[in-house]
N, C-alpha and C positions, 0 to 999 in steps of 0.2 A: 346895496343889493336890492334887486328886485324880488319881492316873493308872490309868488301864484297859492292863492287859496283858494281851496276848493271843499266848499263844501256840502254836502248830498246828503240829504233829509230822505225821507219814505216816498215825498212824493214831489220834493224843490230841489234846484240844485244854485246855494248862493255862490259867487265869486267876489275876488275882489286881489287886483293886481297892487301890492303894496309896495313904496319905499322905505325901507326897513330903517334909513336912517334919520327920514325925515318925516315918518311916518304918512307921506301922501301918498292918497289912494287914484294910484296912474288909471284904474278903470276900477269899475263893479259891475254887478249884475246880479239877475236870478231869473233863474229858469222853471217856471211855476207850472204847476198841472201836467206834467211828466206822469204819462202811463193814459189821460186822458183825452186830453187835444193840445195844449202845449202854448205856454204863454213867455216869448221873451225878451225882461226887458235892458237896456244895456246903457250905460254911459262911462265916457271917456274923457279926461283932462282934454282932448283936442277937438271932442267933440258931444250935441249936447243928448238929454237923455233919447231915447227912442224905446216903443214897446211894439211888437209886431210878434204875430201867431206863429207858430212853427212846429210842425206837426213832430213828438217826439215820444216816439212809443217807449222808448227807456230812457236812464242814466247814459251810456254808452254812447249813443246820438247827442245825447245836451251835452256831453266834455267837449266832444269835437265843435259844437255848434260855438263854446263859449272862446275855445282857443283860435276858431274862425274869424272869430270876434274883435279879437286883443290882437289880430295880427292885418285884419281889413284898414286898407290904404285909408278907406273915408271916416270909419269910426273906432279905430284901432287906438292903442297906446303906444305900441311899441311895432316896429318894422316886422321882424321877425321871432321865432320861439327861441332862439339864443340867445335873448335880451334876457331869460326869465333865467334866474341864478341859482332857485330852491323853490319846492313846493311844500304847502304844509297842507293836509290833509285833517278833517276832523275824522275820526273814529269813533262811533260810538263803544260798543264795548271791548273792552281788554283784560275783564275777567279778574281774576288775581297773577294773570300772567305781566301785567304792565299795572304800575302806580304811576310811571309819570312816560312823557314824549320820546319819542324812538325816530331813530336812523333807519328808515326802510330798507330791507334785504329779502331775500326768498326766506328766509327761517321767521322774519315778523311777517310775513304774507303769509303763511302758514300756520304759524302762531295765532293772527286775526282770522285765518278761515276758521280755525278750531271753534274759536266765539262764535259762529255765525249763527248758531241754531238757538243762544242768546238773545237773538238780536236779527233775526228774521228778516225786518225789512230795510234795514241800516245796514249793518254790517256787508252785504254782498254790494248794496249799489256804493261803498265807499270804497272796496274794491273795485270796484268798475273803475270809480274814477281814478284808482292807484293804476291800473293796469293799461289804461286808454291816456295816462301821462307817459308812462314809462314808455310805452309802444312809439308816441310822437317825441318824445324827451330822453331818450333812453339813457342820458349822461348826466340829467341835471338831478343832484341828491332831491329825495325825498324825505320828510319826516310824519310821522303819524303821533296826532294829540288826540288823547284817549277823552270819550265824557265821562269816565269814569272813576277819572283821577280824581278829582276835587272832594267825592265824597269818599275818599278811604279816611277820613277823621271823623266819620259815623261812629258813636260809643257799640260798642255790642250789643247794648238791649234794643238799637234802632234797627240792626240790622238783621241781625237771626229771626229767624223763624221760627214756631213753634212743633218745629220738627225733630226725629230721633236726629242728637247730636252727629252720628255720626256720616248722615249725608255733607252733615259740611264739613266733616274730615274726610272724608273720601272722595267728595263732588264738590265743595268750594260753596253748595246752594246758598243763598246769604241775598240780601236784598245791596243793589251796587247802585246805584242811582244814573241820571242821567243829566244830558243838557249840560253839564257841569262846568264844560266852559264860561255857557252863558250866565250860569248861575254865579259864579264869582266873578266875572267880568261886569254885573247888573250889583251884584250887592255891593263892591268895592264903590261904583261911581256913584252909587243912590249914598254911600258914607262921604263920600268926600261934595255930594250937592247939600247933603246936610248939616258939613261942614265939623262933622264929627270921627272920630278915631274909630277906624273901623271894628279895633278888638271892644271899642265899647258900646256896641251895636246889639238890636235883633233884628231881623228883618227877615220878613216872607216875600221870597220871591217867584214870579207865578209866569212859569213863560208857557204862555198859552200860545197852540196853532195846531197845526195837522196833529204833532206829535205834541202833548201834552204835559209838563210837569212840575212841581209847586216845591218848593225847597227852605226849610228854616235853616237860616244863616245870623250865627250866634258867634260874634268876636269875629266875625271874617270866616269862620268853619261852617262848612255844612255839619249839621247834627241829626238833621230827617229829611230824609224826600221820597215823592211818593211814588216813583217808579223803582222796581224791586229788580229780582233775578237776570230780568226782561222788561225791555221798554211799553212791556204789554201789561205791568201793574200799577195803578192809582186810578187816575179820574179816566173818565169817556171821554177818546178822543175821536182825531179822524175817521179810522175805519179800525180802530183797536175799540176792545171791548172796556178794559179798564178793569176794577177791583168787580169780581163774582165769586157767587159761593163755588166752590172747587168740583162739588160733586153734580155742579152743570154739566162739567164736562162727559162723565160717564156716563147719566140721565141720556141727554142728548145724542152720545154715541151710540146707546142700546135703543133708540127712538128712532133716530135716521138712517141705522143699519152703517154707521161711518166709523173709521179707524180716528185711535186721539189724535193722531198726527192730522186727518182731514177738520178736525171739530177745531184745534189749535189754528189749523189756516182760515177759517171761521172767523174767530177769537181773533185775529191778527188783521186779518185782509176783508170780511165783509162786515163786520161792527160796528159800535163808536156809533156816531150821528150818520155814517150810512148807512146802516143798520136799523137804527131807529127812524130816518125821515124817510125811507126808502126813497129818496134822493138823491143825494149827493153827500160826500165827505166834506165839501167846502162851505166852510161858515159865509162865504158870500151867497152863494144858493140858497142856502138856510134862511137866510133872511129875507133873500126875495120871494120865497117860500109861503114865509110869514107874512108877510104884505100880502100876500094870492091868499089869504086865508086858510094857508098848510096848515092842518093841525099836528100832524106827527111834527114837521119842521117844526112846531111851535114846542112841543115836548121834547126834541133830541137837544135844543137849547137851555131849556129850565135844566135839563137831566146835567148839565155839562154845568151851566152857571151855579145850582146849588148844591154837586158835587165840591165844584172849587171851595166856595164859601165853607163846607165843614173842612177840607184839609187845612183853611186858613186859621179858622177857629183853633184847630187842635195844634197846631203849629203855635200860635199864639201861648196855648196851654204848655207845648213841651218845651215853652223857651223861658216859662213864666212870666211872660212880659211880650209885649212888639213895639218896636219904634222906628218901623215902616213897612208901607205894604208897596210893593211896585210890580205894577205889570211891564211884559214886555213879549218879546216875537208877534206873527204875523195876526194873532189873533190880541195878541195884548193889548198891542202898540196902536191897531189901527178902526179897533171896534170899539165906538162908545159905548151902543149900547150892551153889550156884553158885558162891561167894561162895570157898571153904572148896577145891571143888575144881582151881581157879583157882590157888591160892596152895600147895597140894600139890605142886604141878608145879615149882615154884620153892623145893623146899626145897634145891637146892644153894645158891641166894643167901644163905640161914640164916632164911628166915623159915617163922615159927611161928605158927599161926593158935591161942586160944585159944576154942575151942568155947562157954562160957557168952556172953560177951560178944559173939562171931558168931552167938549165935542170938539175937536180933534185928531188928527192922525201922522203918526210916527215921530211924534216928538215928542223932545224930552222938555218934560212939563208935572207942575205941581195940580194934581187933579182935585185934591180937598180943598173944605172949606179953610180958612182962619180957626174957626174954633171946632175944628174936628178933632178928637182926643188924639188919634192915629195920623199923621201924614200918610196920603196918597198918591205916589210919583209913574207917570209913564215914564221909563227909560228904555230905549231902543237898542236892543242886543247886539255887541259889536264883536263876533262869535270870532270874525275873522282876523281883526286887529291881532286880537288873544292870541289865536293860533300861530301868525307870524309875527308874534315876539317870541312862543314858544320855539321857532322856529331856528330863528336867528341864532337865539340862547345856546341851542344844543349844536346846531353848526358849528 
C-alpha cells in the first residue's frame, strides 16, 4: 500500500509518500513559512531534492501544491492520485473524545471541529488538509492520529489543575499534551540507539520548532509534558506565548479595551519570539538577528533556551533520575547553537555538550562528551513513519 501523510503544523506542512510494506519513503517534503512567503522543498525516489519559493498564503494552497508534486511527470513518485491507497493525517487534539487513531467520517470531522477552540492553530489547518484530500481523493479511506494519544498514561497529579474539581467533570479541562507522536516515536529510537529496554528508561525529550514541547518518558510512558489544555501552555515558542500568570489576561483586557477572546488571539498568534524580537517567529531570523546585533532577537532566544533548561531540570526531578536528553524537530535537530546553550544551563546534572559533533544538522548523532554523566542524542522526528504504521494498523 501506498500511504500519503500529511502533516500540517501552525505554520509547515510536512509530507511524505510511504510504502507501508517496505517501508520506503516513494517521496517527501515540507512546506515551510506558510502564511509568510512560502518555502518548498521536495524529493522523489525518481528524482533528486529541489527547494523553490512558492507563494502560499494558507494550508489549503500547500495540500494541493504537495499533491502537484507527487503526481509531476519530472519530480513525481507516482503517475497519478490513484496510486495513493490511504492517507494518514496528524491531528493534534482529540480531547477526551479519541485515545487512540480513527477512520475519517463526517461524525470524526465534527467531533475534531468540536476541539478546534483547543487547538486554535492546528486543529483547522489539519482540517484543511482533511478536507482539500477528500475534495481531490474523495474514495481513498482516511485515518486521523491524535498528538494526544500518547499522553493519556499521564498519573493525575500531572495532569489536573489546580481548579474547582468540577470543570473537569463537566468540561474535560485537564492538561493533554502534545507532539505525542513525535514524542514516543524519538523516545523509543533514542532506547533502542542506547541499546536498552525501553520500559527501563528515563528520557526527556524536547521537540523544539515553531511549536514547542518537552516530554518525560519513563518506561516508554509519557508521565509530564509541558503543553496543557492547549498547545498554547509550557515554553515560548513560535508566536505562542507559552506558560503566563493567568491574570495577564484580564490586566490586559481591561488596558487595551479587548474582549478575552481578542487577548487569547494575542497569546496564540502574536507571541513567543515574535512578540518578543518584534521580528520574526523564525529561529533562522533570530539568529540572523543576533549577528546584526538585535538585542530583542538576542533576548526572545535566552527567553526560549532557559525556559527549556528548567522543564529539563524538573523533568529530570519528576522521573527521579534521566538517562537521556534528546533533542529533535526543526529547531532541535538543526540548531547548534540553541542546541549547546540549552544544555549549558544543565551542567550541574554533569552534562557536557561536545561541540564538533553539535555542530551539525538533522542527524542522528551522539552530541555529549565520553564522560558526560547524561548522554545527549540529536534524533530526527519521523512524525510520519509513526502515522502510517498507525495507519495501515487500523486499515
Amino acid at each position: 500500500m501506498n500511504i500519503l501523510v500529511i502533516n500540517c503544523g501552525s505554520s509547515s506542512l510536512k509530507y511524505q509518500l510511504i510504502d507501508s510494506v517496505s517501508n520506503e519513503v516513494k517521496a517527501k517534503g515540507i512546506c515551510e513559512r506558510i502564511k509568510l512567503d512560502g518555502t518548498l522543498t521536495h524529493q522523489s525516489i525518481n528524482a533528486p531534492k529541489t527547494t523553490e519559493e512558492v507563494l502560499m498564503p494558507d494550508h489549503n494552497t500547500a495540500v494541493k501544491l504537495v499533491l502537484e508534486k507527487l503526481c509531476d511527470p519530472k519530480s513525481g513518485a507516482i503517475k497519478s492520485l490513484e496510486e495513493i491507497d490511504a492517507i494518514g493525517h496528524r491531528v493534534v487534539h482529540g480531547g477526551e473524545k479519541f485515545a487512540s487513531s480513527v477512520l475519517i467520517d463526517a461524525d470524526i470531522i465534527k467531533a475534531i471541529e468540536e476541539c478546534n477552540e483547543l487547538a486554535p492553530l492546528h486543529n483547522p489547518a489539519n482540517l484543511i488538509g482533511i478536507s482539500a484530500c477528500k475534495e481531490l481523493m474523495p474514495d481513498v479511506p482516511q485515518v486521523a492520529v491524535f498528538d494526544t494519544a500518547f499522553h493519556q498514561t499521564m498519573p493525575d497529579y500531572a495532569y489536573m489543575y489546580g481548579l474547582p474539581y468540577e470543570y473537569y467533570e463537566k468540561y474535560k479541562v485537564r492538561r493533554y499534551g502534545f507532539h505525542g507522536t513525535s514524542h514516543s516515536f524519538v523516545s523509543k529510537r533514542t532506547a533502542e540507539i542506547m541499546n536498552k529496554d525501553i520500559k527501563d528508561t528515563k528520557i526527556v525529550v524536547c521537540h523544539l520548532g515553531s511549536g514547542s514541547s518537552i516530554c518525560a518518558v519513563e518506561g516508554g510512558k509519557s508521565v509530564d509534558t509541558t503543553m496543557g489544555l492547549t498547545p498554547l501552555e509550557g515554553i515560548t515558542m513560535g508566536t505562542r506565548s507559552g506558560n503566563i500568570d493567568p491574570a495577564i489576561i484580564d490586566f490586559l483586557a481591561d488596558k487595551e479595551n479587548k474582549s478575552i477572546k481578542e487577548i487569547m488571539s494575542v497569546l496564540n498568534k502574536e507571541s513567543g519570539m515574535l512578540g518578543l524580537s518584534c521580528k520574526s517567529s523564525d529561529f533562522r531570523d533570530l539568529l540572523k538577528g543576533i549577528e546584526e546585533g538585535d538585542k530583542k532577537c538576542k533576548t526572545a532566544v535566552n527567553v526560549f533556551c532557559y525556559q527549556a533548561s528548567k522543564f529539563i531540570g524538573s523533568y529530570a526531578a519528576a522521573m527521579n533520575g534521566l538517562d537521556a536528553l534528546v533533542f529533535t524537530a526543526g529547531v532541535g535537530e538543526n540548531n547548534p547553537g540553541i542546541r549547546k546553550n540549552i544544555c549549558e544551563r544543565l551542567g550541574f546534572m554533569g552534562i557536557k555538550i561536545d561541540d564538533i559533533p553539535n555542530n551539525t544538522r538533522g542527524e542522528e548523532i551522539k552530541i555529549s562528551t565520553e564522560d558526560s554523566a547524561i548522554p545527549v542524542y540529536v534524533v530526527p522526528t519521523n512524525e510520519e513513519l509513526a502515522i502510517a504504521r498507525e495507519t495501515v494498523a487500523l486499515l
